[in-house]
Backbone as numpy.savetxt, mean C-alpha at the origin, in Angstrom:
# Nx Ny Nz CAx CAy CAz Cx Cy Cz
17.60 -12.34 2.68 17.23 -11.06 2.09 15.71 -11.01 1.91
15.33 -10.03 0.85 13.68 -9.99 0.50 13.41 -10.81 -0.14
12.29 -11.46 -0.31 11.70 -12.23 -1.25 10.55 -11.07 -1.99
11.04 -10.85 -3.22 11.07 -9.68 -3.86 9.85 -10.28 -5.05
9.58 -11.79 -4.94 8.27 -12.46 -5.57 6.65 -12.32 -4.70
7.34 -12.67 -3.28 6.23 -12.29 -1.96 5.71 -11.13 -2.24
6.75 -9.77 -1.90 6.48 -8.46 -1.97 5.81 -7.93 -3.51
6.18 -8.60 -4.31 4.30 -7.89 -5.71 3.76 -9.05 -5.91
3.85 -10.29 -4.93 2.37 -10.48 -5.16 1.36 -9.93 -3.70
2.19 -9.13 -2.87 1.21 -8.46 -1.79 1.26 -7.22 -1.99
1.86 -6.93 -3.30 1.57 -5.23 -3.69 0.36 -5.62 -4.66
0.54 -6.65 -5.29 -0.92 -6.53 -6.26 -2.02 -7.00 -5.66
-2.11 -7.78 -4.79 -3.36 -7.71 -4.02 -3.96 -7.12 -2.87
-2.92 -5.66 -2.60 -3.21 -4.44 -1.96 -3.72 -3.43 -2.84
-3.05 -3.47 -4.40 -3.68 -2.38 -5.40 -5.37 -3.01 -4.98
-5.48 -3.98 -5.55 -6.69 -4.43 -5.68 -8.02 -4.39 -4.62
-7.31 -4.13 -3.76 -7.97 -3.89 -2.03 -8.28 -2.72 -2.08
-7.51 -1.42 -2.81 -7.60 -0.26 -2.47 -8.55 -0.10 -3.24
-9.04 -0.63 -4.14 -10.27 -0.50 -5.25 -11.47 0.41 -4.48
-11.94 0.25 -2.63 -12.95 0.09 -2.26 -13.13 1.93 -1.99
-12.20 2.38 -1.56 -12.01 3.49 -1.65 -11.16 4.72 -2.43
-11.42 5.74 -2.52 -10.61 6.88 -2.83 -9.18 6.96 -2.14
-9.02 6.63 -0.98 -7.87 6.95 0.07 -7.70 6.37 0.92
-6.54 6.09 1.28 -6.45 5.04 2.68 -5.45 5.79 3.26
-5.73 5.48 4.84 -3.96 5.88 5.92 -3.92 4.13 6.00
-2.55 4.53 6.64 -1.85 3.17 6.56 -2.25 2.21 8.11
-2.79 2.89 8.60 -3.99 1.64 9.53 -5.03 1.20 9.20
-5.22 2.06 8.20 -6.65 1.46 7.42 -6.41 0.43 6.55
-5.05 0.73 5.60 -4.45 -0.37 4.76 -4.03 -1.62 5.68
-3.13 -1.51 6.56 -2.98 -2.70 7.45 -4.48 -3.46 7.90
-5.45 -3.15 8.34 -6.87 -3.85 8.60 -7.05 -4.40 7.34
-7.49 -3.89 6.31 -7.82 -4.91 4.90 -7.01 -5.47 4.49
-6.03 -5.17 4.55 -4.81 -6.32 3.82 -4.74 -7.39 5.00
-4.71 -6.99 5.99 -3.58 -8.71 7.26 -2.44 -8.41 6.65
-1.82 -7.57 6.48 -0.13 -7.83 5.82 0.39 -7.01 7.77
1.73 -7.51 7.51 2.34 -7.08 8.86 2.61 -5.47 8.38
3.09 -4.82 9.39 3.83 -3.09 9.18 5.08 -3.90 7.84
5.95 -4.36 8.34 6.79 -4.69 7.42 6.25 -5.31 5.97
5.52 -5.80 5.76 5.14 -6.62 4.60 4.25 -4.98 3.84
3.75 -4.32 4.74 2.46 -3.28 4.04 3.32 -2.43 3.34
4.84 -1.93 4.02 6.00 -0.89 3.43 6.67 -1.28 2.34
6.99 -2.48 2.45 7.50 -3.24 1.14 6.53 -3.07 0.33
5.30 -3.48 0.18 4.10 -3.79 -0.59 3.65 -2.25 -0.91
3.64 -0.96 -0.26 3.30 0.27 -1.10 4.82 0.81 -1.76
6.00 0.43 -1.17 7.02 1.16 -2.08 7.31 0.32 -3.23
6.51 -0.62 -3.35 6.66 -1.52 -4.05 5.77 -0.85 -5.49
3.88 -0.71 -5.24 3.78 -0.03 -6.00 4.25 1.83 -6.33
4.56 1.99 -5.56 4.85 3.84 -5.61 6.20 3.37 -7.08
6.75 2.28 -6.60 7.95 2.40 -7.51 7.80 2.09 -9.14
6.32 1.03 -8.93 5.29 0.84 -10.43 4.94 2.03 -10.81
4.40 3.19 -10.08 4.31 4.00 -10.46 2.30 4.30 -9.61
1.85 3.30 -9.21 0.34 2.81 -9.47 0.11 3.37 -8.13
0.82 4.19 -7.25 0.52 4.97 -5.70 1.09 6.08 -5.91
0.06 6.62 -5.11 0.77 8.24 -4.65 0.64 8.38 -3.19
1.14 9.02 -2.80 1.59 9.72 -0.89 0.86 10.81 -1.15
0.08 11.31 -0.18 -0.62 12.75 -0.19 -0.43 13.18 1.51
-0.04 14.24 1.61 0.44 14.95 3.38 -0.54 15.85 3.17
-1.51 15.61 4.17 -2.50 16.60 4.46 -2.34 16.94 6.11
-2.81 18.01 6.47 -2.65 18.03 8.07 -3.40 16.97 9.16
-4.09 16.20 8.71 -4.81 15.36 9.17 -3.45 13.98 8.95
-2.43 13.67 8.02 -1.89 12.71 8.36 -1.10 12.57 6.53
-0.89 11.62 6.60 0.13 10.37 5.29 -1.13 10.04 4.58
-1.81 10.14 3.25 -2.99 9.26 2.78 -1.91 8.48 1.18
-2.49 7.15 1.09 -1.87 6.42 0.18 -3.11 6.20 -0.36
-3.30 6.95 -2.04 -4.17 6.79 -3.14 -3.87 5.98 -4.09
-4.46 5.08 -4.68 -4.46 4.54 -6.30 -3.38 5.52 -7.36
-2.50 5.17 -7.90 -2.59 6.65 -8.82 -3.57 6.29 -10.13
Protein backbone atom coordinates (compact mmCIF):
# COMPACT_ATOMS: atom_id res chain seq x y z
CA UNK A 1 0.00 0.00 0.00
CA UNK A 2 1.08 3.82 0.69
CA UNK A 3 3.55 4.65 2.97
CA UNK A 4 1.45 7.40 4.30
CA UNK A 5 4.84 8.54 6.68
CA UNK A 6 6.90 9.03 3.11
CA UNK A 7 3.94 10.98 1.64
CA UNK A 8 4.00 14.17 4.63
CA UNK A 9 7.25 14.02 4.95
CA UNK A 10 7.34 14.95 0.96
CA UNK A 11 4.29 17.09 1.47
CA UNK A 12 6.19 19.10 4.08
CA UNK A 13 9.15 19.58 2.25
CA UNK A 14 7.17 20.63 -0.89
CA UNK A 15 5.13 23.25 1.39
CA UNK A 16 8.46 24.49 2.16
CA UNK A 17 9.78 24.60 -1.52
CA UNK A 18 6.78 26.48 -2.50
CA UNK A 19 7.98 29.29 -0.13
CA UNK A 20 9.99 30.71 -3.35
CA UNK A 21 7.05 31.69 -5.16
CA UNK A 22 3.40 32.88 -5.27
CA UNK A 23 2.31 29.90 -7.68
CA UNK A 24 3.45 26.90 -9.18
CA UNK A 25 2.04 24.43 -12.23
CA UNK A 26 2.84 21.10 -11.54
CA UNK A 27 6.05 20.92 -13.87
CA UNK A 28 7.36 23.53 -12.13
CA UNK A 29 6.64 21.68 -8.75
CA UNK A 30 8.07 18.40 -10.16
CA UNK A 31 11.67 20.36 -11.14
CA UNK A 32 12.14 21.69 -7.44
CA UNK A 33 10.98 18.94 -5.60
CA UNK A 34 12.80 15.57 -7.68
CA UNK A 35 9.60 13.88 -6.38
CA UNK A 36 8.23 11.43 -9.21
CA UNK A 37 4.45 12.42 -10.92
CA UNK A 38 3.30 9.83 -8.40
CA UNK A 39 5.06 10.91 -5.22
CA UNK A 40 4.19 15.01 -6.29
CA UNK A 41 0.04 13.83 -6.32
CA UNK A 42 0.24 12.11 -3.15
CA UNK A 43 2.38 14.96 -1.69
CA UNK A 44 -0.21 18.00 -2.90
CA UNK A 45 -3.47 15.97 -1.98
CA UNK A 46 -1.76 15.38 0.83
CA UNK A 47 -1.49 19.05 1.74
CA UNK A 48 -4.91 20.26 -0.02
CA UNK A 49 -6.29 17.69 2.58
CA UNK A 50 -4.18 19.80 5.60
CA UNK A 51 -5.87 22.32 4.29
CA UNK A 52 -2.23 24.38 3.47
CA UNK A 53 -3.00 24.23 -0.81
CA UNK A 54 -5.29 25.53 -3.03
CA UNK A 55 -5.97 24.51 -6.97
CA UNK A 56 -6.61 27.67 -9.02
CA UNK A 57 -8.01 26.93 -13.04
CA UNK A 58 -7.08 29.76 -14.96
CA UNK A 59 -7.14 29.51 -18.84
CA UNK A 60 -3.54 29.32 -19.01
CA UNK A 61 -3.67 25.87 -16.94
CA UNK A 62 -3.99 24.00 -13.02
CA UNK A 63 -1.81 26.58 -10.59
CA UNK A 64 -1.09 24.97 -6.99
CA UNK A 65 -0.71 28.01 -4.32
CA UNK A 66 0.33 27.99 -0.58
CA UNK A 67 -3.01 28.55 1.08
Amino acid sequence: MFNTQLIKQNSLRLYHLMKGMYRYTFNELEKISSLTSTELCLALLELQRQGRLVFRKTDAGIYYERA
